[in-house]
C-alpha positions in Angstrom: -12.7 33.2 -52.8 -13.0 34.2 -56.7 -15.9 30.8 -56.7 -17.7 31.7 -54.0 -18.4 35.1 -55.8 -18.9 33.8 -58.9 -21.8 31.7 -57.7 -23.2 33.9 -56.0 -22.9 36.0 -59.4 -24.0 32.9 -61.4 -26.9 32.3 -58.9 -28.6 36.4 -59.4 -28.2 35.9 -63.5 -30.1 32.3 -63.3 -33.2 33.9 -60.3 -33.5 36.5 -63.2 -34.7 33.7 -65.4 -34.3 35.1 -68.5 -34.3 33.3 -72.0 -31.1 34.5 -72.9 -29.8 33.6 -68.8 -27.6 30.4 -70.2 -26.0 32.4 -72.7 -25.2 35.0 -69.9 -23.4 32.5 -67.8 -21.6 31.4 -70.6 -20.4 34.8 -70.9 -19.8 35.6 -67.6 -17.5 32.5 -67.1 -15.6 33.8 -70.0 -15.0 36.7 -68.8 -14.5 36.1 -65.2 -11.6 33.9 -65.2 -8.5 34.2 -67.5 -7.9 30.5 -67.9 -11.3 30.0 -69.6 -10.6 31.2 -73.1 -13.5 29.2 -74.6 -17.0 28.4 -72.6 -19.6 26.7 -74.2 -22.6 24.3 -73.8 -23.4 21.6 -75.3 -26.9 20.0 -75.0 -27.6 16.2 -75.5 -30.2 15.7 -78.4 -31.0 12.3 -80.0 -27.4 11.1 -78.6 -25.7 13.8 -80.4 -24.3 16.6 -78.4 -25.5 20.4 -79.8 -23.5 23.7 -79.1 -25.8 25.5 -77.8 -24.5 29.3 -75.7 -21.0 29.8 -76.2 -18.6 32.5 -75.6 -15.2 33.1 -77.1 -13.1 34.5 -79.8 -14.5 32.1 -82.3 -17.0 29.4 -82.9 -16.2 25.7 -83.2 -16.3 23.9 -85.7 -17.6 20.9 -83.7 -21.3 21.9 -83.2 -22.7 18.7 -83.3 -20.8 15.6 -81.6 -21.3 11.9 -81.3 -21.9 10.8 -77.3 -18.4 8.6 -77.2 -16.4 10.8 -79.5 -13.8 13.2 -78.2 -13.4 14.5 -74.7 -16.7 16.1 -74.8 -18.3 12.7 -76.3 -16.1 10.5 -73.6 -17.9 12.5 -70.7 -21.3 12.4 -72.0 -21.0 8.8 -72.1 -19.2 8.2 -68.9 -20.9 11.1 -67.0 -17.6 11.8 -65.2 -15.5 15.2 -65.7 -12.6 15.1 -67.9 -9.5 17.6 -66.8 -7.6 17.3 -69.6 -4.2 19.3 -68.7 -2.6 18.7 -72.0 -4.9 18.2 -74.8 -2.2 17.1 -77.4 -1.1 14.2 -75.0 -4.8 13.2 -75.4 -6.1 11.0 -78.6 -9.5 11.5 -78.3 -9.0 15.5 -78.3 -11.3 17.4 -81.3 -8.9 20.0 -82.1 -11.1 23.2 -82.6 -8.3 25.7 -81.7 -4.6 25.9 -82.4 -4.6 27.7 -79.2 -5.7 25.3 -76.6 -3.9 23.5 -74.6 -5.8 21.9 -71.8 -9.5 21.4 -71.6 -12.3 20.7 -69.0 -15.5 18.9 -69.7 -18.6 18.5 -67.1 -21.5 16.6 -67.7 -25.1 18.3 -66.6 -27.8 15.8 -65.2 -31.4 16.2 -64.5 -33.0 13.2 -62.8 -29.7 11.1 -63.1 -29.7 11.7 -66.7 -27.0 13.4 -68.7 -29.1 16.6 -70.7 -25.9 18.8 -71.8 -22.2 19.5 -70.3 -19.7 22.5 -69.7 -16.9 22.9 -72.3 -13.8 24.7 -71.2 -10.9 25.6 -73.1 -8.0 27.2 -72.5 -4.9 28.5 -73.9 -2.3 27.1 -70.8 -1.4 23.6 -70.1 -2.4 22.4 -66.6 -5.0 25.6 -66.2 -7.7 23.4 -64.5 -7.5 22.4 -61.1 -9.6 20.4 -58.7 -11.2 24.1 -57.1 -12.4 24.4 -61.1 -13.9 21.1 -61.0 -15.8 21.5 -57.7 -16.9 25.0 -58.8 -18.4 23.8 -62.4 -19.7 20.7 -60.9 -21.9 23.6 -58.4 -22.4 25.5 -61.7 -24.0 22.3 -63.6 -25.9 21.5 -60.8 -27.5 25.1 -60.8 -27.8 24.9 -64.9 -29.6 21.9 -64.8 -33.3 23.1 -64.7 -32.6 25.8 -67.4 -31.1 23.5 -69.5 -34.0 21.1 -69.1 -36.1 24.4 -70.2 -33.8 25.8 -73.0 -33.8 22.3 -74.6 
């Protein structure tokens, strides 16, 4: 029931179509469920992908990524989510907290093409289920056309 909400929550911050509305999402993600102790976006540029809104205790360190490197670099390239429920049984993890433990990366397309992606962290093992997938898929799908405009 807590999705359903939140899209409807995510879908009156986006019809407000503010400049700031991404980084609002962002936040409100964050905020909204436990498990998501990091939220950011990253935004394809020149096949590089660019944090752009994020929300968390701290920045990365990995603002700028190589499409094919890392979790976040494996799904830009392949355009499929990564659920990554224990990041240090991983080898292409990019460690940017001692804290996380599991991770969940969805690409955003516009017109078939892959123009940014949702980067989840969290601080449990295991916190991302197949409900969180379906839900961020719905929440890409709705950042697409702001994404193509914050670009």
């Amino acid at each position: 029931m807590i999705y359903t909400q939140a899209i409807q929550q995510i879908k009156e911050i986006l019809l407000k179509n503010e400049a700031d509305n991404i980084q609002h999402v962002v936040d409100f993600l964050q905020s909204t469920f436990d498990s998501y102790s990091w939220v950011g976006i990253y935004l394809v540029k020149n096949s590089i992908l660019q944090l752009g809104p994020w929300a968390g205790p701290q920045a990365t360190e990995h603002k700028k990524i190589p499409i094919g490197d890392g979790v976040c670099g494996a799904a830009a390239k392949s355009g499929k989510i990564e659920n990554i429920a224990d990041v240090q049984s991983d080898k292409r993890y990019l460690s940017c907290f001692l804290s996380t433990r599991s991770e969940i990366v969805v690409p955003i397309f516009c017109n078939d093409e892959i123009i940014g992606e949702i980067d989840i962290d969290s601080d449990m093992t295991n916190a991302f289920s197949t409900e969180d997938e379906v839900f961020l898929k719905k929440v890409a799908d709705m950042l697409s056309k702001h994404i193509r405009t914050y670009s």
